[in-house]
C-alpha positions in Angstrom: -3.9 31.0 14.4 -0.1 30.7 14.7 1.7 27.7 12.6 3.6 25.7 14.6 7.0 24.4 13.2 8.7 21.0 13.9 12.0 20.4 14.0 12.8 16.7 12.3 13.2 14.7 16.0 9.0 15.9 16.5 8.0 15.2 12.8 9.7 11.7 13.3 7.7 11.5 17.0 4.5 12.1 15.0 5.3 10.2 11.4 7.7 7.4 12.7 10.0 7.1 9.6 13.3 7.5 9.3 15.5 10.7 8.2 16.7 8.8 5.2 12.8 8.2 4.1 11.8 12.0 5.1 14.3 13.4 2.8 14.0 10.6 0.0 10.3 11.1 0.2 10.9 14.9 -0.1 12.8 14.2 -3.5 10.0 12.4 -5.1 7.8 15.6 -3.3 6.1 12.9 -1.7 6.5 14.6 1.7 5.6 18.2 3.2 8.9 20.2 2.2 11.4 21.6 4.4 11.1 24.9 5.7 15.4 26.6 6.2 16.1 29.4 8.8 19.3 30.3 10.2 20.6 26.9 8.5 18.0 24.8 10.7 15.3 23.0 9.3 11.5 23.5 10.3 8.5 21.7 9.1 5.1 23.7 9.5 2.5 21.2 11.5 -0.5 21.8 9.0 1.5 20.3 6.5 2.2 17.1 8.6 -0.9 16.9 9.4 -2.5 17.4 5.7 0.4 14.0 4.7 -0.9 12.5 8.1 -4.5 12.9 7.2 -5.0 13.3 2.9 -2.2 10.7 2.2 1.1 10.7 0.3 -0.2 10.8 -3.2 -2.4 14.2 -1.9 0.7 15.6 -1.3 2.7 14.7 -4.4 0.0 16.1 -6.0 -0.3 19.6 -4.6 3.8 19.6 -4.6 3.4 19.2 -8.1 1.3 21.4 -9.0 2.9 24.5 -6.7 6.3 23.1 -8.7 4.4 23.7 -12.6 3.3 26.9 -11.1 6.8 28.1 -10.5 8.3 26.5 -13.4 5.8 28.9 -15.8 6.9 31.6 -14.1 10.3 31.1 -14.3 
């Protein structure tokens, strides 16, 4: 199946918080990160939908965890 990606205006139709929380939240890896091409940004719509479903603190943690993995690469 094909992801679908969201630009901000359709995340915000389907979690109704503001840009200021979505990028805040996205900080603190609390939200589904950001995805850039051609200097727009995209989210993919399993992600939303995993934050939507499995909750914030679901998130964090698999944001975490994908962060350690980098950071022991690195």
């Amino acid at each position: 199946m094909e992801e679908r990606l969201l630009r901000r205006k359709d995340v915000q139709k389907i979690v109704p918080i503001s840009t200021a929380s979505i990028y805040s939240k996205m900080k603190d890896l609390k939200f589904p990160q950001v995805y850039k091409y051609g200097g727009t940004a995209f989210w993919k719509l399993s992600e939303i939908q995993e934050y939507i479903e499995k909750g914030e603190e679901y998130v964090h943690q698999k944001l975490e965890k994908q962060k350690n993995k980098l950071e022991k690469v690195s």
